[in-house]
C-alpha positions as CSV (number, residue, x, y, z in Angstrom):
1,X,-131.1,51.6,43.7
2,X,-133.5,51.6,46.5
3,X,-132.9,54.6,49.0
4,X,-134.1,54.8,52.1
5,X,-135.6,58.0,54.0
6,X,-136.7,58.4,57.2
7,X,-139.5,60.0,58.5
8,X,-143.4,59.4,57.6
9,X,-144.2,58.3,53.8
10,X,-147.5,57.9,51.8
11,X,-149.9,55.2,52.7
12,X,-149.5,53.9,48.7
13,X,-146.0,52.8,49.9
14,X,-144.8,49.0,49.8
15,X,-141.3,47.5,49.8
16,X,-139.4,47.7,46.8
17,X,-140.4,51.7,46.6
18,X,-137.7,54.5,46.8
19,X,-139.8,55.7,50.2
20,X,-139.7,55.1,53.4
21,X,-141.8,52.6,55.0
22,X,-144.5,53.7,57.3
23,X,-143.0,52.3,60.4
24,X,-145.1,51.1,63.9
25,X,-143.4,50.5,67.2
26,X,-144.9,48.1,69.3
27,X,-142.9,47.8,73.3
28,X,-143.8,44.7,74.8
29,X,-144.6,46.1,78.5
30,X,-147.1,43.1,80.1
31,X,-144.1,41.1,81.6
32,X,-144.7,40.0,85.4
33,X,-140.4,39.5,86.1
34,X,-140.7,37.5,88.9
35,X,-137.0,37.0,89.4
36,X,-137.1,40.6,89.9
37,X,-139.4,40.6,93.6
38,X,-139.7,42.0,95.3
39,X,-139.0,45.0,93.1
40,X,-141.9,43.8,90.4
41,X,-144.4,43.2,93.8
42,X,-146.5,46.3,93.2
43,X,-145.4,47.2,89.7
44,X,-144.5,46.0,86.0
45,X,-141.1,45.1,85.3
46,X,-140.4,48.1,82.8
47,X,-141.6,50.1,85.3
48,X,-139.1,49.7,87.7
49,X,-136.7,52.5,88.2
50,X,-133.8,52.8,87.3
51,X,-130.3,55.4,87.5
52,X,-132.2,57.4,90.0
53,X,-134.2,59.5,87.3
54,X,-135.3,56.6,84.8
55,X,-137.6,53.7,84.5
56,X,-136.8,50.4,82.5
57,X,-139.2,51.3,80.0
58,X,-137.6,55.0,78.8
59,X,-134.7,53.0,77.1
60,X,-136.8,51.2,74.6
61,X,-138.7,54.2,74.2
62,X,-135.6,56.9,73.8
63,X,-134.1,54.3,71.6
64,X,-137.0,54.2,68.9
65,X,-138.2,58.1,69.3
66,X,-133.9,58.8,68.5
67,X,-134.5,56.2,65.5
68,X,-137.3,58.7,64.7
69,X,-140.1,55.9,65.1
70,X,-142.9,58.1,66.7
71,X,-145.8,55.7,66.1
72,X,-145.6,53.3,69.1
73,X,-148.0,51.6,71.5
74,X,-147.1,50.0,74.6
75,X,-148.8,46.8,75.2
76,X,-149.6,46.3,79.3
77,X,-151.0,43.6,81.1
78,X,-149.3,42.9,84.8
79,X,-150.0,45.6,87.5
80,X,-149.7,48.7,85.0
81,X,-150.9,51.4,86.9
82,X,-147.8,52.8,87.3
83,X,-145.8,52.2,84.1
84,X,-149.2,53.4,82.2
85,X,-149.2,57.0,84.7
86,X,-145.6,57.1,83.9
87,X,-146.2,56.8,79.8
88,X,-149.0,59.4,80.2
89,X,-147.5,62.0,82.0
90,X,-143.7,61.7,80.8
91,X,-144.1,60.1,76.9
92,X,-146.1,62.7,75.1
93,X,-146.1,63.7,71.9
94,X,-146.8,66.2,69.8
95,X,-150.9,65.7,68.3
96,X,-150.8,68.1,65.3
97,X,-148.0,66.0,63.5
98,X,-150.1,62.8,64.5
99,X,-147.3,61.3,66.8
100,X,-148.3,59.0,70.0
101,X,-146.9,56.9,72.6
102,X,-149.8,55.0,73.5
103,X,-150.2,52.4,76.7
104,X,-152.4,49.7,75.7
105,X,-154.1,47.4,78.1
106,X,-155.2,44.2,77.7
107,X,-158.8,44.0,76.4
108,X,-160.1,40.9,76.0
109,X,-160.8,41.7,72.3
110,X,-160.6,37.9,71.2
111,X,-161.8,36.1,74.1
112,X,-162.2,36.4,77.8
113,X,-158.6,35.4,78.4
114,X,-155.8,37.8,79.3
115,X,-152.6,37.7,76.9
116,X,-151.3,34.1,76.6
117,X,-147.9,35.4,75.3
118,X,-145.5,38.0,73.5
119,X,-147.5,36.8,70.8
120,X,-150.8,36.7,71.5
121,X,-150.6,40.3,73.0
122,X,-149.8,41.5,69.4
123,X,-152.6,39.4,67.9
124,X,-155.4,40.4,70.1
125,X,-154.0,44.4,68.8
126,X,-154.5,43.6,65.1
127,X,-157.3,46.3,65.0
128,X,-154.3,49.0,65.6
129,X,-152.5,47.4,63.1
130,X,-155.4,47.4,60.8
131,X,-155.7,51.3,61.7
132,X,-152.2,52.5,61.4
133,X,-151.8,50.2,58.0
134,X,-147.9,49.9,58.4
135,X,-145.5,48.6,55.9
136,X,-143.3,47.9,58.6
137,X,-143.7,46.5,62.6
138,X,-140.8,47.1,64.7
139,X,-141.2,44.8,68.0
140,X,-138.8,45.5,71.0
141,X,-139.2,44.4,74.4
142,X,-138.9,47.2,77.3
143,X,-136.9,45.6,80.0
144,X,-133.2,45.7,78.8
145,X,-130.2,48.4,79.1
146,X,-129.0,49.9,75.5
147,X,-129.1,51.8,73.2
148,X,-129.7,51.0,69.9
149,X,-130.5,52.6,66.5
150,X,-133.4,50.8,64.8
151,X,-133.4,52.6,61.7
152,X,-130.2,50.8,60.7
153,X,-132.0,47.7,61.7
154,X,-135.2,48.3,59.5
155,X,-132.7,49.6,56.8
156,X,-130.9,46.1,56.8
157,X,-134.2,44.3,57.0
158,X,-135.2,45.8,54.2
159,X,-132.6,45.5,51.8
160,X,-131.9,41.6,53.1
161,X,-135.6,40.6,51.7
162,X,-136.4,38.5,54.8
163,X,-139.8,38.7,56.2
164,X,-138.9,38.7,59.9
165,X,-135.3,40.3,61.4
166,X,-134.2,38.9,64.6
167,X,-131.3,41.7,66.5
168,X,-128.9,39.5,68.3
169,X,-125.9,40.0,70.6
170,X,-122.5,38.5,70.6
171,X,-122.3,36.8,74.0
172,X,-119.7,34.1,75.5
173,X,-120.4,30.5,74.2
174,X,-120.8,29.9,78.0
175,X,-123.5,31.5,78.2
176,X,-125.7,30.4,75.5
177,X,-127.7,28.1,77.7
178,X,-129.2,31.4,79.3
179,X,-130.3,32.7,75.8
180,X,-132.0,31.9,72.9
181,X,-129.4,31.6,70.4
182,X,-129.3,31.8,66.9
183,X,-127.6,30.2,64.4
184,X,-126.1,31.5,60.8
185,X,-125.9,29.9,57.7
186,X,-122.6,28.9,57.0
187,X,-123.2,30.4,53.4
188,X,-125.2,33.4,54.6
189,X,-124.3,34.6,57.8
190,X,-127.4,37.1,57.5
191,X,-129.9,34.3,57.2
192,X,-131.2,32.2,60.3
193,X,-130.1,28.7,59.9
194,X,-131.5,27.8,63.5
195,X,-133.4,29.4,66.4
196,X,-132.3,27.7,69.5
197,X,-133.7,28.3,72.9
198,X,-130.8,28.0,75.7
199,X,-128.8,25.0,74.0
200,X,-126.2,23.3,75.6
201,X,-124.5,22.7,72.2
202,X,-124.1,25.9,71.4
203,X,-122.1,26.6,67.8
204,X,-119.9,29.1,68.0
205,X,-119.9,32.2,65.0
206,X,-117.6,31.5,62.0
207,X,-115.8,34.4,62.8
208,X,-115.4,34.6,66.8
209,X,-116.1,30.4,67.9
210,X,-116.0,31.5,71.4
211,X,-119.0,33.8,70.8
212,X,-122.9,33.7,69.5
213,X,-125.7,35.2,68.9
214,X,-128.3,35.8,71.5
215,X,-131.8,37.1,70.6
216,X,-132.1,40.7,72.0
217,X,-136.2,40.1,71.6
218,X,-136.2,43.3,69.2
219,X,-137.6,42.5,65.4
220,X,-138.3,43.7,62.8
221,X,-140.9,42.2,60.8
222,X,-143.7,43.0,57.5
223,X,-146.6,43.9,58.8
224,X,-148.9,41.4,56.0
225,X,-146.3,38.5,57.3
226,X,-146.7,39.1,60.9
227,X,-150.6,39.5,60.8
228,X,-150.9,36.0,59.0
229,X,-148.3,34.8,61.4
230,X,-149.8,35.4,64.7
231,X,-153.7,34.7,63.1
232,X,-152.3,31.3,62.6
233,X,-150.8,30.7,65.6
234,X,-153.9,31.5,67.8
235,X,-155.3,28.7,66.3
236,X,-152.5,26.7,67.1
237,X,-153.6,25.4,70.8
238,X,-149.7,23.4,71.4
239,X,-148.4,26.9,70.8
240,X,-147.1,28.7,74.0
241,X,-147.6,32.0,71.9
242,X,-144.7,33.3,72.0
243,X,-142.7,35.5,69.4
244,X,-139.3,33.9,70.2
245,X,-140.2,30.4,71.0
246,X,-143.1,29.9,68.4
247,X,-143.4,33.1,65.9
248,X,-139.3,33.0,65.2
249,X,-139.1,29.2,64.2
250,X,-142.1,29.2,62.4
251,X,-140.2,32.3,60.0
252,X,-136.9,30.6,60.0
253,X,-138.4,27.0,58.8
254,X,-139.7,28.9,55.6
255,X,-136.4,30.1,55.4
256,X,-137.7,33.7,55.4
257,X,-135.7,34.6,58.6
258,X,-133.1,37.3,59.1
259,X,-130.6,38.0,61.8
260,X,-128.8,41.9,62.5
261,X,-125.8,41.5,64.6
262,X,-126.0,44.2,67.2
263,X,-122.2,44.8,66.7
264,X,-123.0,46.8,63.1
265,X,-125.1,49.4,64.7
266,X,-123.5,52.8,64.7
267,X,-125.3,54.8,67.6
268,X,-124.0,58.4,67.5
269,X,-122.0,59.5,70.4
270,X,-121.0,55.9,71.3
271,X,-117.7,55.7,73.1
272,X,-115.6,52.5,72.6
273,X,-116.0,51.6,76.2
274,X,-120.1,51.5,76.0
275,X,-120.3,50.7,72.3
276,X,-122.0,47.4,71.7
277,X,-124.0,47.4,76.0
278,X,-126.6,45.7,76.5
279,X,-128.0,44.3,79.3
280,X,-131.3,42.0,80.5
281,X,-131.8,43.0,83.7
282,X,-133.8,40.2,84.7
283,X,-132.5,39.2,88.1
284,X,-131.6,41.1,91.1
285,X,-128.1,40.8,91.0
286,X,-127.9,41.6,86.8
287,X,-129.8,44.6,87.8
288,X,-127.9,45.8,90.6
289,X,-124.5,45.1,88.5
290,X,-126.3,47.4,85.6
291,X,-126.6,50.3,88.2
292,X,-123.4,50.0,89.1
293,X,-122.4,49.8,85.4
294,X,-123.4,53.9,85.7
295,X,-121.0,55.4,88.2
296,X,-117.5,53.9,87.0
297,X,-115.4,57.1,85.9
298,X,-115.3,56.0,82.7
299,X,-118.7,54.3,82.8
300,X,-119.3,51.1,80.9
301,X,-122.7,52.6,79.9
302,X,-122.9,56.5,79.4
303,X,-125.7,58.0,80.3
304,X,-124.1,61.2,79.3
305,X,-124.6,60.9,75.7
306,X,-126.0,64.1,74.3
307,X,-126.2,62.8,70.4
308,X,-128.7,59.7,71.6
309,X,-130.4,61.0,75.1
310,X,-132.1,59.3,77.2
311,X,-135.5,60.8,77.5
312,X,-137.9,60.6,81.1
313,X,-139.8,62.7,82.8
314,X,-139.2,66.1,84.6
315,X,-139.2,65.5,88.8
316,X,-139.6,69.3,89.4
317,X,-137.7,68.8,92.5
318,X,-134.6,71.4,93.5
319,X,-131.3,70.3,92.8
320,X,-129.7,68.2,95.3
321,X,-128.3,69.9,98.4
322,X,-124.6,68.6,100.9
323,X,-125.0,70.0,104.0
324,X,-123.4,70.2,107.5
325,X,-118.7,70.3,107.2
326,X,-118.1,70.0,111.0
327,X,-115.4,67.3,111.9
328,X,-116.7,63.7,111.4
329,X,-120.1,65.2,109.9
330,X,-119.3,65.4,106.7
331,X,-122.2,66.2,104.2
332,X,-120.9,64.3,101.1
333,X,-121.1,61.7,98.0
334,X,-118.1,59.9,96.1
335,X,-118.4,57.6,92.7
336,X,-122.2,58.0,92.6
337,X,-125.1,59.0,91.1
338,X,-127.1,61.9,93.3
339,X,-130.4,63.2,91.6
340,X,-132.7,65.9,91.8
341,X,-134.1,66.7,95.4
342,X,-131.8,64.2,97.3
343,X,-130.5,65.9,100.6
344,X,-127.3,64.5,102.1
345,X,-127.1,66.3,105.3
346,X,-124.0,65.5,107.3
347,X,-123.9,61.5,106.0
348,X,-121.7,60.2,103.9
349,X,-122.1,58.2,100.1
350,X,-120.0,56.1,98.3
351,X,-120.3,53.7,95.3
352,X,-124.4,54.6,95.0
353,X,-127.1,55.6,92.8
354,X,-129.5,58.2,95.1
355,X,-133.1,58.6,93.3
356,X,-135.1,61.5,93.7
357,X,-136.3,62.6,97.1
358,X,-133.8,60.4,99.2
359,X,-132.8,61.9,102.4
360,X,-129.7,60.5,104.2
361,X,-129.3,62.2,107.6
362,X,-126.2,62.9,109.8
363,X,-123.8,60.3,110.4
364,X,-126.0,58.3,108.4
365,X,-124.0,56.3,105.6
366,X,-125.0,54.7,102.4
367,X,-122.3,52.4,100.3
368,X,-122.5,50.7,96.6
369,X,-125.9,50.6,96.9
370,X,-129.3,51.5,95.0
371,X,-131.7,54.0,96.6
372,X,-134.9,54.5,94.7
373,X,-137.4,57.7,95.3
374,X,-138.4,59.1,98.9
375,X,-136.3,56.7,100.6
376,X,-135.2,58.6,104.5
377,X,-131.7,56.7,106.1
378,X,-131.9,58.6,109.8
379,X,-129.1,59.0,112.0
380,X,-126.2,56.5,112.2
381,X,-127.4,54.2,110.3
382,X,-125.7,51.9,107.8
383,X,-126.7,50.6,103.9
384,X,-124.3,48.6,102.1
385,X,-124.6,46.1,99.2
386,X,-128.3,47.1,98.9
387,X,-131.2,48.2,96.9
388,X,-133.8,50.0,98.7
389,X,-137.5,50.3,97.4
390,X,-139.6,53.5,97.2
391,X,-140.6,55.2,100.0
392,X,-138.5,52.9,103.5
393,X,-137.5,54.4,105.8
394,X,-134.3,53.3,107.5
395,X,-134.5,53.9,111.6
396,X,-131.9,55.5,113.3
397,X,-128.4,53.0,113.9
398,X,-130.5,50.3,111.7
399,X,-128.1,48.1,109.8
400,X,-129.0,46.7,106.2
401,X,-126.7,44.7,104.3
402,X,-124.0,43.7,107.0
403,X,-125.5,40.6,108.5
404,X,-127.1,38.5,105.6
405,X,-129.1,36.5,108.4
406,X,-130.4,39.0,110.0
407,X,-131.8,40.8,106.8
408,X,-133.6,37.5,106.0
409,X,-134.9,37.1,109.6
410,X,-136.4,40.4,108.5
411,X,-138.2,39.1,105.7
412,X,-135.8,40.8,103.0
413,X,-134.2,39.5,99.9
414,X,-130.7,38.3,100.0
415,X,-129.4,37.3,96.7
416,X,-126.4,34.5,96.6
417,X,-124.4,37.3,96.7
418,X,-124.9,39.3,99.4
419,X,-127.2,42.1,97.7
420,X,-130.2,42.6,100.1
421,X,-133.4,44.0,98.7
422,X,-135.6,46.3,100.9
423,X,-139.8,46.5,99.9
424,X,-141.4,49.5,99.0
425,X,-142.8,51.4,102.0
426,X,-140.9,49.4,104.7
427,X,-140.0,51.0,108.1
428,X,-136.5,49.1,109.2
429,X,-135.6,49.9,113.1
C-alpha cells in the first residue's frame, strides 16, 4: 500500500515509494487580461486587487502554502512591477527551512524572444527545474477565485498513474463554449477521453448531462514527463505553446491524461454554500459579480474561513473610523466590506467593498460598488454600479455610474451592463 505524507522527502524519492514526492509550485503570473482594462492598464492581471485587502494572485498562493507546497516560483512577464513588489514584501518565507516564493521574470534564457505561451514560460525555467529536481510539478494559474486543496489533487494524481492531471469544474452545458472542456472515458471517468477547447457540442457527464467539465488551468504533472513535453514542443514552430491548447492534447493522445473533478476536494472549513466556488475573473463584469459574491450575509464565498486563510500582506493602517451622527449626516456602511484605514465621515455605503485608505466625505455616497486603495469621494457626491481604480479622486456633487453616456463621454468603461470602470489616478469633477 502506497501511503502518502506530506511535507519535504529525500531527493532518492520516485513514484511508487512510500514518501512523499518532492513537490514544486509553479503560478503562472505573465498574463496581460486585456478584457480586464482598464484595470490591467498599469499592472498584471493577478495583480489586481481584490476584496479590499487582497490581490488576484494571494489565492493561488494561500491555496498551495495551506496544501503545504512551499517551493513555488511565480513566473512574470506583463508590467510586473507591482505584482513582483507585492510577492517580495507580502510572500516571504522562512530561509532556514529552505522555503521561497520566488517572482521570476522573463529572461530570455532560450532566445531573444519574450514567453510565447503558458508553455514556453515553463520551458525557458527548466534550469529551476533542473535545480529543485522535483518528482512532482504542480502548475496553477493566478487569476481565479477559490480555494482549493492540491494535496488531494497530487494525491489522486498519484495513485491514478497518469502522467499529466488536468482539475476541472462542473459547469452548465451552456456554457461550455466559454471553456475548455474535457471529456471522460465512458469506461474510466478518471481518464481524459478528449480535450476540447470551447465546443459547441459539448457532451454532457454520465452522471449530471446538463453539466461538464471545464479546465480550471491547475495540473499536476511528472516533472521527467513535463520537461520532455515542453523541450518537444519548442521545436514544434505550428504550436501556439500553450499548456491547455497544445501540452494537454499532446498527454491525452498518449492516453497518459488524467482529469480531478473539483467537486471531490474536501477544503477544511468549507460551508455548503461556498463549497465547490470558483471563479475566472476575466472580464469586468465576472469580476465585479465576484466582489459582490463577498458581502452577501451568507456569502457565496467566505473569506472568513479560519481552517484555510487567506494570506496578504499587512497595510499597517488604523482600523477604519464612522464619523459625524447629526441628522441627514450620517457616518455609516451597510452589506459591505470596509478595510483597514477607510474613513467614512458623515457619507453613507451600501452594497460595497472599500479598500484601504478610501476616504468618503460628508454627504458623499457610495452604492454596490468596488473602491480600490486611496480612492477620496468629496462632498455630495454619488458612486453607484462602479469600480473605482487606485488613487481617483471623485470631485465634490460628481456623479459616476448614473448616466452611462455621460461616463463614456468621460472616457470611462461602461460594460453592457451598466458597471462603469474609473482609471487609476483619475480626478472626476
Amino acid at each position: 500500500m502506497r501511503v502518502l505524507l506530506r511535507g519535504p522527502a529525500p531527493r532518492g524519492y520516485r513514484l511508487g515509494m512510500a514518501a512523499a514526492p518532492r513537490v514544486l509550485a509553479i503560478v503562472l503570473a505573465g498574463g496581460e487580461g486585456k478584457r480586464l482594462m482598464p484595470l490591467t492598464a498599469s499592472r498584471a492581471k493577478p495583480a489586481v486587487p481584490f476584496g479590499g485587502i487582497y490581490r488576484l494572485v494571494d489565492f493561488a498562493l494561500s491555496n498551495l502554502v495551506n496544501s503545504h507546497y512551499l517551493h513555488i516560483i511565480v513566473l512574470t512577464q506583463y508590467k510586473s512591477h507591482s505584482l513582483d513588489r507585492h510577492i517580495t514584501k507580502t510572500w516571504r518565507m522562512s530561509s532556514l527551512l529552505g522555503n521561497y516564493v520566488a517572482p521570476v521574470p522573463a529572461q530570455q534564457r532560450v532566445g531573444t524572444h519574450w514567453y510565447l505561451g503558458s508553455a514556453d514560460a515553463i520551458y525557458q525555467c527548466l534550469n529551476i527545474i533542473d535545480d529543485e529536481r522535483p518528482d512532482i510539478v504542480v502548475v496553477v494559474g493566478a487569476d481565479h477565485v477559490y480555494r482549493m486543496d492540491f494535496s488531494q489533487m497530487v494525491d489522486a494524481h498519484v495513485e491514478s498513474g497518469a502522467q499529466l492531471t488536468v482539475a476541472g469544474i462542473r459547469q452548465p452545458i451552456s456554457m461550455a463554449d466559454q471553456f475548455g472542456v474535457i471529456e471522460t472515458d465512458p469506461k474510466d471517468p478518471t481518464k481524459i477521453a478528449a480535450f476540447r477547447e470551447k465546443p459547441s457540442d459539448p457532451v454532457g457527464l454520465a452522471d449530471s448531462p446538463d453539466e461538464v467539465l471545464a479546465s480550471m488551468g491547475n495540473y499536476v504533472i511528472d516533472t521527467d514527463a513535463l520537461v520532455e513535453a515542453v523541450t518537444s514542443d519548442a521545436a514544434n514552430a505550428d504550436s501556439r505553446h500553450d499548456m491547455g491548447g497544445d501540452i494537454v492534447p499532446a498527454f491525452v493522445e498518449k492516453g497518459t491524461a488524467a482529469v480531478y473533478d473539483f467537486i471531490r476536494n474536501d477544503v477544511p472549513g468549507s460551508t455548503d454554500r461556498d463549497r465547490d466556488y470558483w471563479r475566472d475573473v476575466g472580464t469586468i463584469d465576472s469580476y465585479y459579480d465576484a466582489n459582490k459574491d463577498l458581502i452577501a450575509v451568507t456569502p457565496v464565498f467566505n473569506l472568513y474561513n479560519e481552517e484555510w486563510p487567506l494570506h496578504t500582506g499587512y497595510t499597517g493602517l488604523p482600523p477604519a473610523k464612522f464619523v459625524h451622527a447629526g441628522r441627514g449626516r450620517l457616518g455609516h456602511a451597510a452589506d459591505s466590506i470596509v478595510s483597514p484605514g477607510v474613513i467614512i465621515s458623515g457619507a453613507t455605503a451600501v452594497g460595497s467593498v472599500l479598500s484601504p485608505g478610501t476616504y468618503l466625505h460628508s454627504w458623499s455616497s457610495v452604492s454596490d460598488s468596488v473602491l480600490m486603495d486611496g480612492v477620496q469621494v468629496h462632498r455630495h457626491a454619488q458612486v453607484h454600479r462602479a469600480i473605482i481604480d487606485k488613487n481617483v479622486v471623485v470631485g465634490e456633487q460628481a456623479r459616476i455610474g448614473l448616466d452611462p453616456e455621460q461616463d463614456r463621454a468621460r472616457g470611462f468603461t461602461v460594460t453592457e451592463s451598466g458597471i462603469t470602470v474609473v482609471p487609476k489616478g483619475t480626478v472626476v469633477e
